[in-house]
PANU-671375 format. One line per 4 residues: for each residue x, y, z of C-alpha. Coordinates in Angstrom, 2 decimals, always signed. Layout:
# residues N
X Y Z | ...
# end
This chain:
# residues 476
+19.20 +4.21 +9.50 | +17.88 +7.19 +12.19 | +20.13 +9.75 +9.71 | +18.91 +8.25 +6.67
+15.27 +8.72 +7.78 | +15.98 +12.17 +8.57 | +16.53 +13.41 +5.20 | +14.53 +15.21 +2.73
+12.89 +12.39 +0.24 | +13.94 +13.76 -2.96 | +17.49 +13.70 -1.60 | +17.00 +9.76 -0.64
+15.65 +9.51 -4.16 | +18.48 +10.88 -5.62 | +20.98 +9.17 -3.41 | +19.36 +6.05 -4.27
+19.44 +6.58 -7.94 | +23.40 +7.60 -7.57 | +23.51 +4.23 -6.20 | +22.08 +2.42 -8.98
+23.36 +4.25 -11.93 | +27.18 +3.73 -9.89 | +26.85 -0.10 -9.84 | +25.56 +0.01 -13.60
+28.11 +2.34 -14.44 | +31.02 +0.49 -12.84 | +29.72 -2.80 -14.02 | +29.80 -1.43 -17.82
+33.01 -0.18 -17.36 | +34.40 -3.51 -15.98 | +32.60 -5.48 -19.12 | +34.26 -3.00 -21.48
+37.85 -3.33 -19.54 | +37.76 -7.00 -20.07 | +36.58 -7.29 -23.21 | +39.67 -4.78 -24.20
+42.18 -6.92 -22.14 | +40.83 -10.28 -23.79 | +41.94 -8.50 -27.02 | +45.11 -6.92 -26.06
+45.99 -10.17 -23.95 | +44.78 -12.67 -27.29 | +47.74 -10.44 -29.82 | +50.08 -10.97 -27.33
+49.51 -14.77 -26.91 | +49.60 -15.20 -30.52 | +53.17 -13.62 -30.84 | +54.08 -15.55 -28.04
+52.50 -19.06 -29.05 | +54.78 -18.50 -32.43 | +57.75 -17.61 -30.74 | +57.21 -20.54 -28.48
+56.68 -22.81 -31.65 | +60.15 -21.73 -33.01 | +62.25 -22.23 -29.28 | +60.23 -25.34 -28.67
+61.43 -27.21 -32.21 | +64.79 -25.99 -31.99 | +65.61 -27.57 -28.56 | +64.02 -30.42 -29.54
+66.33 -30.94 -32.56 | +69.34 -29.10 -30.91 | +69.59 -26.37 -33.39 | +70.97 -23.47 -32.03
+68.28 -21.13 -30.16 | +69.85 -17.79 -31.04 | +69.46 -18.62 -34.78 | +65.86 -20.43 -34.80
+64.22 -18.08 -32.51 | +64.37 -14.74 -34.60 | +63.05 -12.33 -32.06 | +61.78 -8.72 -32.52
+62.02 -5.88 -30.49 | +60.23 -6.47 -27.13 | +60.41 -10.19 -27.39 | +62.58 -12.37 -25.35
+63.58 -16.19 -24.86 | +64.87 -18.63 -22.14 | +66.04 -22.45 -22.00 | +65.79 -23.71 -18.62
+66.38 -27.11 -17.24 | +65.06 -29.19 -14.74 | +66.50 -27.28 -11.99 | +65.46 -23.49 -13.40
+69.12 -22.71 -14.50 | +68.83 -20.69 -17.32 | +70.88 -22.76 -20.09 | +70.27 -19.91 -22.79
+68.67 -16.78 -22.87 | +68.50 -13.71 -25.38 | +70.30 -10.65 -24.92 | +68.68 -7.81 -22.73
+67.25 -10.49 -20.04 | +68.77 -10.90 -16.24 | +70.70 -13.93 -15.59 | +67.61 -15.27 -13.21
+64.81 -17.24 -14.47 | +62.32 -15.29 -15.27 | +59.98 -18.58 -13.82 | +59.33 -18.96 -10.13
+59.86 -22.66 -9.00 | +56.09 -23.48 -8.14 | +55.44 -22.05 -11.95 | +58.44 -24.14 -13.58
+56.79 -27.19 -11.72 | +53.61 -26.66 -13.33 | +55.62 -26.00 -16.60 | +57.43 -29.13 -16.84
+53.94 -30.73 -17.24 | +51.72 -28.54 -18.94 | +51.98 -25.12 -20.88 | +52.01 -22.50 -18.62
+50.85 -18.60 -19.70 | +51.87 -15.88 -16.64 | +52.77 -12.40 -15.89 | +55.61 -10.44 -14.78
+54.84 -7.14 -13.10 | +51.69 -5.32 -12.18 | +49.99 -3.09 -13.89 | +48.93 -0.44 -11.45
+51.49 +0.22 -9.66 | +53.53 +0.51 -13.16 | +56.53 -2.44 -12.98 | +59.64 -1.41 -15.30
+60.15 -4.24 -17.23 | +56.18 -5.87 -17.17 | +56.46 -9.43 -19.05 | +54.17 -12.01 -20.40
+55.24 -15.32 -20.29 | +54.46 -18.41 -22.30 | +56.68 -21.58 -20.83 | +55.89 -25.17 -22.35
+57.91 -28.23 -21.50 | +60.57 -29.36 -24.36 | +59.37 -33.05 -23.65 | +56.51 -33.34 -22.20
+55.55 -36.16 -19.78 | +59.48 -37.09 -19.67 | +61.79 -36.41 -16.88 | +65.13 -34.08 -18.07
+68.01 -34.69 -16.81 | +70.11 -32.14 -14.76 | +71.55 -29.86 -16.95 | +69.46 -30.74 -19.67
+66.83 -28.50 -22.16 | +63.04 -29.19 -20.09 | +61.60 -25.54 -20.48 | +61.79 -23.10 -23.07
+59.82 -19.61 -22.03 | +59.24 -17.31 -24.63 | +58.17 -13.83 -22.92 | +56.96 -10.11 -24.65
+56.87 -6.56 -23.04 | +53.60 -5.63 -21.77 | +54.64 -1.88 -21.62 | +51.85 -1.08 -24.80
+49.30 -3.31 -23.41 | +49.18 -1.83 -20.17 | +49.38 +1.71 -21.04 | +46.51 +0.62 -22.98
+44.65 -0.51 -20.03 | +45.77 +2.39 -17.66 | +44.34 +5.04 -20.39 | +40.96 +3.32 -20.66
+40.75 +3.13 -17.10 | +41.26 +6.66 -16.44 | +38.77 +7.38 -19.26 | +36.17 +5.13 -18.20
+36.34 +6.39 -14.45 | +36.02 +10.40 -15.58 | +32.95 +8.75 -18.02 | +31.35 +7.04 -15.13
+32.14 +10.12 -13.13 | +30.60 +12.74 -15.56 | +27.93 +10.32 -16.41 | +27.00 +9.91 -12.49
+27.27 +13.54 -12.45 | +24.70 +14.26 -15.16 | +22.53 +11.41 -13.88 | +22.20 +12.96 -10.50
+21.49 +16.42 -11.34 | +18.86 +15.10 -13.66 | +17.40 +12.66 -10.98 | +17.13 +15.72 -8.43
+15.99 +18.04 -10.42 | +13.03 +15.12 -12.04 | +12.59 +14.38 -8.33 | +12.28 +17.67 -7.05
+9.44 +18.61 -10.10 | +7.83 +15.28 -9.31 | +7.58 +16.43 -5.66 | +6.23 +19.88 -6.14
+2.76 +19.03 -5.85 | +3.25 +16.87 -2.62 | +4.70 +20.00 -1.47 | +2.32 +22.15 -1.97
-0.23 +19.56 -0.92 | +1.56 +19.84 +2.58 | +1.38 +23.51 +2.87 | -2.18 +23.22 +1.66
-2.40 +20.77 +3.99 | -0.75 +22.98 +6.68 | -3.59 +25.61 +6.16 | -6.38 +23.37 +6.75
-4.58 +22.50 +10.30 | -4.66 +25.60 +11.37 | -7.95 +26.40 +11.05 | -9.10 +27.14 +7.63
-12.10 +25.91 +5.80 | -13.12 +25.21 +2.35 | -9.43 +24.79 +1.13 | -8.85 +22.52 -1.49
-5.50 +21.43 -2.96 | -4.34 +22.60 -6.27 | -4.63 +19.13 -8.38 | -2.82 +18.91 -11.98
-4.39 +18.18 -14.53 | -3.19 +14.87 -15.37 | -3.60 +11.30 -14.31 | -0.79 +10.32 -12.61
-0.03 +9.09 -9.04 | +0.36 +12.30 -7.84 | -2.83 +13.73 -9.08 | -4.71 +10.95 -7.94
-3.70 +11.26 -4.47 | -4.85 +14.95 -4.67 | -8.35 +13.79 -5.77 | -8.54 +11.50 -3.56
-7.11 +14.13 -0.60 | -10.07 +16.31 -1.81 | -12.32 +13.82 -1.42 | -11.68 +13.21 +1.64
-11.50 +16.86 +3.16 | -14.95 +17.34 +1.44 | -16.27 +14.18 +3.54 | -14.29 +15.81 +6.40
-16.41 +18.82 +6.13 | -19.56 +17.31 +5.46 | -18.95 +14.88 +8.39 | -17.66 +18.03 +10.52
-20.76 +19.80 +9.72 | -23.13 +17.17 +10.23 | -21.65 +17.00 +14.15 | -21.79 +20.82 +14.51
-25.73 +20.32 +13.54 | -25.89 +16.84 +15.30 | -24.71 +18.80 +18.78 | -26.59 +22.09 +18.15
-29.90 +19.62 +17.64 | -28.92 +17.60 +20.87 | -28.51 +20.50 +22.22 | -31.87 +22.18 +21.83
-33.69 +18.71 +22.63 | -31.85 +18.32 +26.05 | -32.40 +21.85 +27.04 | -36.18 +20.95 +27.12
-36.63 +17.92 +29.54 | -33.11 +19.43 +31.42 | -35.20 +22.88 +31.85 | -38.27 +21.33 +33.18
-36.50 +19.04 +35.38 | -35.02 +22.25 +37.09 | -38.13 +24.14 +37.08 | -39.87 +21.72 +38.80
-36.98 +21.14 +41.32 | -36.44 +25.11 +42.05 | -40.48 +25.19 +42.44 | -39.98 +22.26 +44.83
-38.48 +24.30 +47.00 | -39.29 +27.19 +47.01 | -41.66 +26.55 +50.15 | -42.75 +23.68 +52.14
-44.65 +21.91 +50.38 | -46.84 +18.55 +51.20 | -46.39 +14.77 +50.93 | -48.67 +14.61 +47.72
-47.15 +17.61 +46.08 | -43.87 +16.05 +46.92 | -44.67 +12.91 +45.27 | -46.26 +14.41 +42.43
-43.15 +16.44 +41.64 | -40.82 +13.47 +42.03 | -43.21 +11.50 +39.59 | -42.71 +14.66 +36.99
-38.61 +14.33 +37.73 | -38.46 +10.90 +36.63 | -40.41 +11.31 +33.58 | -38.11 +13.75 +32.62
-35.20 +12.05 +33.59 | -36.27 +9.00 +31.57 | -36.80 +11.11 +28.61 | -33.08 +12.34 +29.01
-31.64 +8.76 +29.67 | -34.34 +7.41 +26.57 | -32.36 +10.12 +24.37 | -29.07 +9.21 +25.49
-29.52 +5.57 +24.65 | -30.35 +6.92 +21.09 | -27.75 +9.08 +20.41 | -25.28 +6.19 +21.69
-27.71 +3.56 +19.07 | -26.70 +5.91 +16.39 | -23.15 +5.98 +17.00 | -22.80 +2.46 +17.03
-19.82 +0.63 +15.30 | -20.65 -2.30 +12.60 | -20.97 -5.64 +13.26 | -18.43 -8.09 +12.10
-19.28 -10.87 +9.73 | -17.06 -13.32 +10.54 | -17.45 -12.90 +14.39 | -21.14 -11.98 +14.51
-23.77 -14.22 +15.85 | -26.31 -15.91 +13.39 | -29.90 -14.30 +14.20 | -32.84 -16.08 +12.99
-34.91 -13.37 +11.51 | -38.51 -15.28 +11.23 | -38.29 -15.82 +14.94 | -37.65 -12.14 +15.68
-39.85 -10.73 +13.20 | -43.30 -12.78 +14.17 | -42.08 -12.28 +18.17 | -41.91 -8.43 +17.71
-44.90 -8.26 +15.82 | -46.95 -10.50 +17.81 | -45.69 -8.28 +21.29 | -46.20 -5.39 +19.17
-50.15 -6.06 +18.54 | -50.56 -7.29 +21.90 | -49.48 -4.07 +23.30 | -51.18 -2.30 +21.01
-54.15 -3.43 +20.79 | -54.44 -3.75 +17.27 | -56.11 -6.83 +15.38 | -54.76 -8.98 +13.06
-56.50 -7.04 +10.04 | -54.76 -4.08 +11.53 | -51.08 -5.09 +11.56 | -50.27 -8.31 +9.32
-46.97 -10.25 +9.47 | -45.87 -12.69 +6.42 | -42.23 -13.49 +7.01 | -40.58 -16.61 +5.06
-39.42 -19.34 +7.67 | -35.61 -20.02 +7.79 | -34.41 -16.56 +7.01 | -30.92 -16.21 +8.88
-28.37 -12.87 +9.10 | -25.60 -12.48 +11.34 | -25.89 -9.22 +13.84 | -27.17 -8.43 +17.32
-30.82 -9.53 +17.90 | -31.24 -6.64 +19.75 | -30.27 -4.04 +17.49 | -32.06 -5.34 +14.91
-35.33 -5.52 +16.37 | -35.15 -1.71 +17.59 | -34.62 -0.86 +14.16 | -38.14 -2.89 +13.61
-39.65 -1.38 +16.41 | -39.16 +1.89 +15.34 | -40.58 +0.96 +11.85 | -43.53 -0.30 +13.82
-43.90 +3.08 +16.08 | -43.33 +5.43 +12.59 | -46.09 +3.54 +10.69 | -48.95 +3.98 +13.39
-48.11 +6.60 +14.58 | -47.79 +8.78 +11.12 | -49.26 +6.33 +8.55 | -52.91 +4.36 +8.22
-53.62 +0.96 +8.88 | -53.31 -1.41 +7.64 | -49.79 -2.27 +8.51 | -47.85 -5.43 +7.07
-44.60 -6.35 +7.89 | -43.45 -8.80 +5.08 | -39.60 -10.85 +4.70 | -37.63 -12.69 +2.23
-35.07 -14.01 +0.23 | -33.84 -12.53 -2.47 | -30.96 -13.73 -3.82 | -28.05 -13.62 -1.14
-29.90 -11.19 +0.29 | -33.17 -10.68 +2.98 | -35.59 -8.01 +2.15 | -37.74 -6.71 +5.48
-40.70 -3.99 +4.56 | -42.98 -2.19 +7.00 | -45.63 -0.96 +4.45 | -48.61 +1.38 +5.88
-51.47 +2.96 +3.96 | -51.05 +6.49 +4.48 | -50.97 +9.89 +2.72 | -47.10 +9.17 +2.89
-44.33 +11.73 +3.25 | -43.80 +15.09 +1.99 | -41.38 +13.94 -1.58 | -39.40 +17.34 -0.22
-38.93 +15.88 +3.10 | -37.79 +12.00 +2.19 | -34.10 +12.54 +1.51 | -34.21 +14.52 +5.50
-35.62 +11.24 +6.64 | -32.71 +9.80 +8.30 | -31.46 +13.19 +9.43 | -30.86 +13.14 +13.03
-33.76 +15.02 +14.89 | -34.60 +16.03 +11.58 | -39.07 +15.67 +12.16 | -41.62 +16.64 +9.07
-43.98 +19.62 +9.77 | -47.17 +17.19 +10.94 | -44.63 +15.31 +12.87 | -43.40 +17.92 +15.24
-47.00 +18.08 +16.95 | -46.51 +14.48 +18.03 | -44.49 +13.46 +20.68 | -40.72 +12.12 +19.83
-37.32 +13.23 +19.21 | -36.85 +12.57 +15.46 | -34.45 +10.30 +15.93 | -36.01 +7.24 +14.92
-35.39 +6.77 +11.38 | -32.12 +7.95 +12.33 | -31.67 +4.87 +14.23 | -32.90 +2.20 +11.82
-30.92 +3.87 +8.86 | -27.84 +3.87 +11.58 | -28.38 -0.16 +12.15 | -29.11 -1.00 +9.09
-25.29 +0.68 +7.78 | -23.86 -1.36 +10.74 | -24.97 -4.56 +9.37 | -23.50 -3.85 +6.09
-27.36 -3.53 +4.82 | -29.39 -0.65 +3.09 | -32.44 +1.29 +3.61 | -34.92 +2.52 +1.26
-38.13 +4.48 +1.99 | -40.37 +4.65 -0.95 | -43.83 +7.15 -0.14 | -45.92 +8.91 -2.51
-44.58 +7.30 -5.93 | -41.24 +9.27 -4.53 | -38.10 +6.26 -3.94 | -35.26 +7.61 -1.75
-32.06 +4.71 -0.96 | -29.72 +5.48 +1.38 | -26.10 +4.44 +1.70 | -26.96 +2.57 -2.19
-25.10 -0.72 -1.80 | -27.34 -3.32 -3.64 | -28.75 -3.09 -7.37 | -32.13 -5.11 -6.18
-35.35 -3.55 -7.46 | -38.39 -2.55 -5.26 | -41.05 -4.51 -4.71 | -44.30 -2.95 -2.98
-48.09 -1.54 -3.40 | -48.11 +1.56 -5.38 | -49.82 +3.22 -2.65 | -49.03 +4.78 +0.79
-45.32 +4.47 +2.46 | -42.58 +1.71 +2.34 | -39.83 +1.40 +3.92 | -37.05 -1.31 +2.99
-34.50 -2.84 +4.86 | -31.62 -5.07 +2.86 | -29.65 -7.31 +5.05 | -26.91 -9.90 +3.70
-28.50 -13.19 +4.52 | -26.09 -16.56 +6.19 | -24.89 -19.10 +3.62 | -27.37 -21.94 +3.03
# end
């Protein structure tokens, strides 16, 4: 099986086809052998069954064999008794029985057709017998007629057969000939464009960018697999680029806090300095480092792998929604005209609580902090499916800007005065895929969805900026 594996496909192909086509081949040529031998075997039983006739009446009325039994060239005749001794035979035959004793047994019974001599290797005097008792059922005497065996040269028949056999094994072999050179050279075009695929394929290992492999035009299997290879280089690229621009943007926003966490350290100590300055630098070091350990945590939110439905917890969703907005006003500040919460009791999903209410959070933090009171957080049913909004009042976002929203670090002009690291949308659009939901932010009359999965329509004021989150809600 390790040698078989080994070898090229297309000659697998082909050595499978040989296979096939032999055993059709060879089973075609054994139907056609029989059927011949059935006919060549069915003229030769009907000489011998009137031969047989003519021996058969004569011994059982004593006329003399020799003149009842008018034989032709090729055609032969013995009277045996009970004891296979030939009584009378025609001239030309040995002085044996041409009957076996297990086959004169079976003859002194029953009618008995066999054959003398083989056909490959070739016999010299190949015979068909026909014996049938003289009286059947009775038991002959010694010395008496019990078996007359009339017998024919198979010499025509079996040239016959030895002809069509050679000619049906040089068909079979030309045929399997032909077949296989066809079926290698079909294989090999069929395989062409895998070929090429893989030295395409071998191109964009090494290095190079932007290749894309040659796809026929047709629809066949082959073709479709190219597609779908291009497809899935061009999300290749686009998911290779996105993590050259993902670590040149991580890059720029931990060289800030790392800079001034070492400028403040190398100004440290530079000289002696005193137990307030001391403390006041250490103070500046942790803020720092808890900006590089807050950024962390998001970059590791954002990479997060989706939750399993079947294994996932059940979260109740009213619970966390009025919790997180009542914590959120509290530490706020803000009254209840100012942030408003209608959430439908008994709405279920299956996730991480935790997850889930950053991604609300962050909701919360974008709509004060860039939008206008009021701010209402509103959820649902809909369907098989619960619908979340964060709605503020705002001027809402730049229509140029919305489809950038959920770009990591990716911050609007007015934004980037503010303090953050534009990955917060980033984060919610990241939990929200995990949970198998979808996130829309409609602002300024402008409606961007992202990762489309459901065919729901919106549902919010005209006015200022919404942003939607679709989650698969529990079975009732």
């Amino acid at each position: 099986m390790g040698r078989w594996d080994r070898l090229p496909l297309r000659v697998r192909l082909v050595a499978g086809f040989a296979a096939a086509m032999l055993l059709v081949l060879t089973g075609a040529g054994a139907f056609v052998y029989l059927r011949v031998r059935y006919a060549l075997d069915l003229r030769l039983d009907q000489d011998l069954t009137a031969l047989s006739a003519q021996l058969t009446d004569a011994a059982r009325t004593g006329a003399p064999l020799a003149t009842a039994a008018r034989t032709v060239p090729g055609e032969y005749w013995q009277l045996l008794d009970a004891g296979n001794h030939v009584l009378a035979a025609s001239p030309g035959l040995p002085a044996d029985s041409l009957l076996t004793p297990g086959q004169l047994d079976q003859a002194l019974r029953r009618p008995v057709r066999v054959d003398r001599g083989t056909l490959l290797p070739i016999s010299p005097r190949p015979l068909r017998l026909y014996a049938v008792p003289v009286q059947p059922g009775a038991a002959p005497s010694a010395g008496q007629p019990a078996v007359t065996v009339a017998a024919v040269r198979r010499d025509q028949r079996d040239e016959a057969l030895r002809e069509l056999i050679a000619q049906l094994a040089l068909a079979n072999l030309a045929a399997l000939a032909i077949a296989s050179l066809v079926g290698y050279r079909l294989a090999r075009a069929a395989l062409a464009p895998v070929e090429r695929y893989r030295s395409e394929a071998a191109r964009i290992a090494t290095g190079a960018t932007g290749v894309r492999l040659a796809v026929p035009a047709t629809d066949d299997e082959i073709a479709r697999l190219g597609r779908t290879l291009n497809d899935m280089l061009t999300a290749q690229d686009a998911a290779l680029d996105r993590e050259r621009q993902f670590i040149n943007d991580a890059s720029h926003e931990l060289r800030t806090p790392l800079t001034l966490l070492a400028t403040e350290l190398e100004l440290a100590l530079r000289r002696p300095r005193t137990a307030p300055e001391l403390e006041h630098t250490i103070h500046n070091a942790a803020a720092d480092t808890a900006d590089l350990i807050a950024l962390a945590d998001d970059l590791l939110t954002v990479g997060t792998q989706p939750v399993q439905d079947d294994t996932a917890p059940t979260v109740d969703l009213t619970a966390l929604l009025t919790d997180l907005v009542g914590r959120y006003r509290t530490s706020a500040g803000a009254e209840m005209d100012v942030l408003h919460c209608q959430v439908e009791p008994g709405l279920t999903v299956r996730g991480d609580a935790t997850r889930l209410g950053r991604a609300v959070t962050n909701l919360l933090d974008n709509a004060s902090r860039y939008g206008a009171p009021p701010i209402t957080v509103t959820a649902h049913r809909v369907d098989d499916l619960v619908r979340v909004t964060v709605h503020d009042s705002g001027a809402g976002m730049d229509p140029g800007f919305l489809p950038h929203a959920t770009e990591r670090f990716r911050r609007a002009d007015p934004a980037r005065a503010s303090r953050g690291t534009g990955l917060g949308l980033s984060i919610v659009e990241a939990i929200v895929h995990t949970h198998h939901g979808e996130l829309r932010i409609c602002s300024a009359g402008v409606h961007q969805r992202f990762h489309p999965r459901f065919d729901l329509p919106c549902e919010h004021p005209p006015h200022g900026t919404t942003v939607t989150v679709l989650l698969p809600a529990t079975r009732r």
